[in-house]
N, C-alpha and C positions, 0 to 999 in steps of 0.2 A: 546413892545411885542404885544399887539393888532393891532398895523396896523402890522406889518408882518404879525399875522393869518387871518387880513382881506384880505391883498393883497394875499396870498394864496389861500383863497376859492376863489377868486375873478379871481382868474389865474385859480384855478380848474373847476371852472361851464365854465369860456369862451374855457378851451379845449373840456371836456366834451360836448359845445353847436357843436364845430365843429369835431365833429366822424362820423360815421356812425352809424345808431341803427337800430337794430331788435326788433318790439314788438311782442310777442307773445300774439295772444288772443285762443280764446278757440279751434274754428273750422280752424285756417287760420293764416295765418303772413302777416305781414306788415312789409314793407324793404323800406327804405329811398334809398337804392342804384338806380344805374340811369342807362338812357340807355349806358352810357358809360359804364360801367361796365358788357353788354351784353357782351363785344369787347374780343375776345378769344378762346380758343377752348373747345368744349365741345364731349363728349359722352352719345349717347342718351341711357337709361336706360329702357326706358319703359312707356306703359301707366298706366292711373289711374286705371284699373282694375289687377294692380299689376305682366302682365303677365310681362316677361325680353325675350326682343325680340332674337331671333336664329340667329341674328347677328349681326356685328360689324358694328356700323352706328358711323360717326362722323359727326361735325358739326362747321365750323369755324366761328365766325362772324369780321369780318372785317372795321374800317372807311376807306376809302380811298376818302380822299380829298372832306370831309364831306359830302359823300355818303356812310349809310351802305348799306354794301351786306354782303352773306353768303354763302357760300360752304363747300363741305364735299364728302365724300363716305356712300353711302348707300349699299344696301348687292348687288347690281351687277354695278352700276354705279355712277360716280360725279354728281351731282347737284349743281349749281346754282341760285341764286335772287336775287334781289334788295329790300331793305324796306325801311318803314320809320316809326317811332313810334310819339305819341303821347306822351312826360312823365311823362305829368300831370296824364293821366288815363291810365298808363301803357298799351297803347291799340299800334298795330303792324299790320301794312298791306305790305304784300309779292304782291312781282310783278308775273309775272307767273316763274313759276319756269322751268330751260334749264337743260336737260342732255345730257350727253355721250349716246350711243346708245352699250353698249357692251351686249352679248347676256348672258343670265345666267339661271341657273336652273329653272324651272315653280314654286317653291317654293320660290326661289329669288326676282324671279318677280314677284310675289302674292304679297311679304312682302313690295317689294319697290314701288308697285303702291298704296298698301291703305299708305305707311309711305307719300309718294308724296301729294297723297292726304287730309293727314289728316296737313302735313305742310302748304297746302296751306291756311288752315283751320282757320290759328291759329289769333286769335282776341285780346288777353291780353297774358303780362307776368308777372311773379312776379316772387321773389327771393326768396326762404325758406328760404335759408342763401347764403353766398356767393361765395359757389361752387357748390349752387344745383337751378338750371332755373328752370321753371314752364313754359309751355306754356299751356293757356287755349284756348280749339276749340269754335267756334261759331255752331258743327254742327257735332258729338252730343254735345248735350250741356254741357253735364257732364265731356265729355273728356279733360283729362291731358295730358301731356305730359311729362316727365321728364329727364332730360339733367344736364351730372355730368361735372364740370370744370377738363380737365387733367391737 
C-alpha cells in the first residue's frame, strides 16, 4: 500500500512539473507559455488606458517554415510583418510593417495610423492567461496593448 501512494504522488508532481502555470503576483502575471503559443488568431481589444477601439482590428500570428509573421485587418486596410522574439525575455522585434493601400474614412485612418504605429512599437509580450496577449510598447512606456484569442 505505500509504494502504490508513493508511486502516485510520484506520478502526480512529474505531471503537475509538465503543465503550463500561471502565477499571479500582485501588480502582474507571470506565464510559462511560449512563443509558440503566440501562433493564432487574435482580436485587438484595446489599450491600457482602457479605451475599446471603434473598430474591428484582427490580428493572425503565423510559423511558416520557422519564420514568424503576422497579419490581420485593421479598420481600413491588411497589414503585414515579419518578427522574431526573444523567449527568454519575452521581448519581440517587428520588421517594418506592409499594407494594402485601400482608401477609408479620415477617422479610419487616424485609428489605423497611430494602431500601425504603436504596433510597430511593441518591445515585450506576456500572456495574462491563455487567451489574453499583452503587448507592452517601448514608446510610451506605459502603453499596453491588449489582444483577445478567437
Amino acid at each position: 500500500m505505500k509504494m502504490l501512494v508513493k508511486t502516485i504522488l510520484v506520478s502526480s508532481l512529474l505531471l503537475a512539473s509538465c503543465s503550463k502555470q500561471v502565477i499571479e503576483t500582485h501588480n502582474a502575471s507571470f506565464s510559462s507559455l511560449s512563443t509558440i503559443d503566440l501562433i493564432g488568431q487574435w482580436t485587438f481589444k484595446g489599450y491600457s488606458d482602457g479605451k475599446t477601439p471603434a473598430f474591428d482590428v484582427t490580428l493572425e500570428i503565423k510559423d511558416e517554415e520557422g519564420k514568424y509573421i503576422l497579419n490581420g485587418r485593421s479598420s481600413v486596410n491588411f497589414y503585414f510583418a515579419s518578427f522574431e522574439t526573444d523567449e527568454s525575455k519575452k521581448t519581440i522585434k517587428l520588421s517594418a510593417i506592409g499594407s494594402t493601400k485601400i482608401a477609408g474614412s479620415i477617422e479610419a485612418n487616424q485609428f489605423e495610423a497611430i494602431y500601425y504605429e504603436r504596433l510597430h512599437k511593441i518591445e515585450r509580450y506576456e500572456f495574462k492567461d491563455k487567451n489574453t496577449l499583452l503587448f507592452y510598447l517601448s514608446n510610451p512606456a506605459k502603453e499596453i496593448m491588449y489582444f483577445e484569442r478567437k
